[in-house]
C-alpha positions in Angstrom: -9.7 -63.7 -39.9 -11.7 -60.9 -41.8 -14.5 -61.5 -38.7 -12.2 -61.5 -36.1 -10.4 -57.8 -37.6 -14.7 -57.2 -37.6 -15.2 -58.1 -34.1 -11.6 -56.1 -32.9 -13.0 -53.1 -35.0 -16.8 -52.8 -33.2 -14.7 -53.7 -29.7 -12.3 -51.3 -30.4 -15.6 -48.6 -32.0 -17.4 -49.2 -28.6 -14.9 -48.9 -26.5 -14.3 -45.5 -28.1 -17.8 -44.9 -27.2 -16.9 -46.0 -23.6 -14.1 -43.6 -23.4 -15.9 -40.5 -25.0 -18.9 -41.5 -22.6 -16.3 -41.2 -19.4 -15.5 -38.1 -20.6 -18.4 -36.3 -20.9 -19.2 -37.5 -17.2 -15.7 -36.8 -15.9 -16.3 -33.3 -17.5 -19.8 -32.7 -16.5 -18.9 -33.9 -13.2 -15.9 -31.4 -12.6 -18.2 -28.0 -14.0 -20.8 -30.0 -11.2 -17.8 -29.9 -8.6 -16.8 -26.4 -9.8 -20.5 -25.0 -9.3 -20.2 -26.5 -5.9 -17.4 -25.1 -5.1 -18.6 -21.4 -6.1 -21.5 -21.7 -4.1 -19.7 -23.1 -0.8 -17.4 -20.6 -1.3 -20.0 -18.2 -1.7 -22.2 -19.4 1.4 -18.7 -19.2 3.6 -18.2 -15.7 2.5 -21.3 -14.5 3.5 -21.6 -16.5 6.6 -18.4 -14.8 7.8 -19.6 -11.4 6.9 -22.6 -11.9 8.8 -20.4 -13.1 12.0 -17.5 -10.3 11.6 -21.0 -7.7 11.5 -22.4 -9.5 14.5 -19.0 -9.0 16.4 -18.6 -5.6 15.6 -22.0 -4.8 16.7 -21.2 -6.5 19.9 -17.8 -4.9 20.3 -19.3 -1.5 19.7 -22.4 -2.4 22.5 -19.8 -3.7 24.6 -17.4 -0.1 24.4 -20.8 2.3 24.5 -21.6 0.4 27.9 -17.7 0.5 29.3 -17.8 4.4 27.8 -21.1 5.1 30.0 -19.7 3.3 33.0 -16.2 5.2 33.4 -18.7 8.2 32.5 -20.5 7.4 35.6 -17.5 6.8 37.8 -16.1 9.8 36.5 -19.1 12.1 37.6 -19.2 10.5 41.0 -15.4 11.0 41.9 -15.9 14.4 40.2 -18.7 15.3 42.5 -16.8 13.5 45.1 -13.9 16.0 44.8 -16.5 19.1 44.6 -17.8 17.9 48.0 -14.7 17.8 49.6 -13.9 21.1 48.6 -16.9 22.7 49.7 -16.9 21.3 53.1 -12.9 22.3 53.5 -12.0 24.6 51.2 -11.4 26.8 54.2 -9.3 25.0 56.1 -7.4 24.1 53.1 -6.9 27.3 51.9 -5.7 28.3 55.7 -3.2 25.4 55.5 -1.4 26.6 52.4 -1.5 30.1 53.5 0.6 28.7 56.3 2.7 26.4 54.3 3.6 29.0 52.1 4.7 31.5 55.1 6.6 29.2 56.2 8.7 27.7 53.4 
């Protein structure tokens, strides 16, 4: 009897050891999961700063070349206008010189 108590006492001493044992992994394991984690998280977060910074470049690229564009229009329907004038300012003055005499 006194062997079997023996043998139940160094089962029941290793599987103690077992248990401690799985818990030192399970903890080392979550810190190893936890570090992971971080460093994902970390690698995401600088990853989408990098994109948002790439899109903003873009966006403001993409605005400076609309910006010169309605410049250009502008200027040309400007110079457009100025042309007209020029070449019938005369006759348009005449016309609402005579509109207005005869309102």
């Amino acid at each position: 009897m006194e062997q079997i108590i023996k043998k139940l006492a160094e089962i029941e001493t290793a599987a103690g050891h077992i248990m401690d044992d799985a818990e030192r992994r399970k903890h080392a394991l979550s810190e190893e999961m936890e570090k992971q984690c971080r460093e994902f998280d970390s690698a995401l977060e600088e990853e989408t700063a990098q994109k948002i910074e790439q899109i903003k470049k873009q966006l403001l690229q993409d605005k400076e070349t609309h910006l010169q564009k309605l410049r250009k229009e502008t200027q040309e329907h400007n110079d457009q206008i100025d042309s007209y004038y020029r070449q019938n300012h005369q006759r348009l003055a005449r016309e609402l010189f005579e509109e207005i005499l005869h309102s």
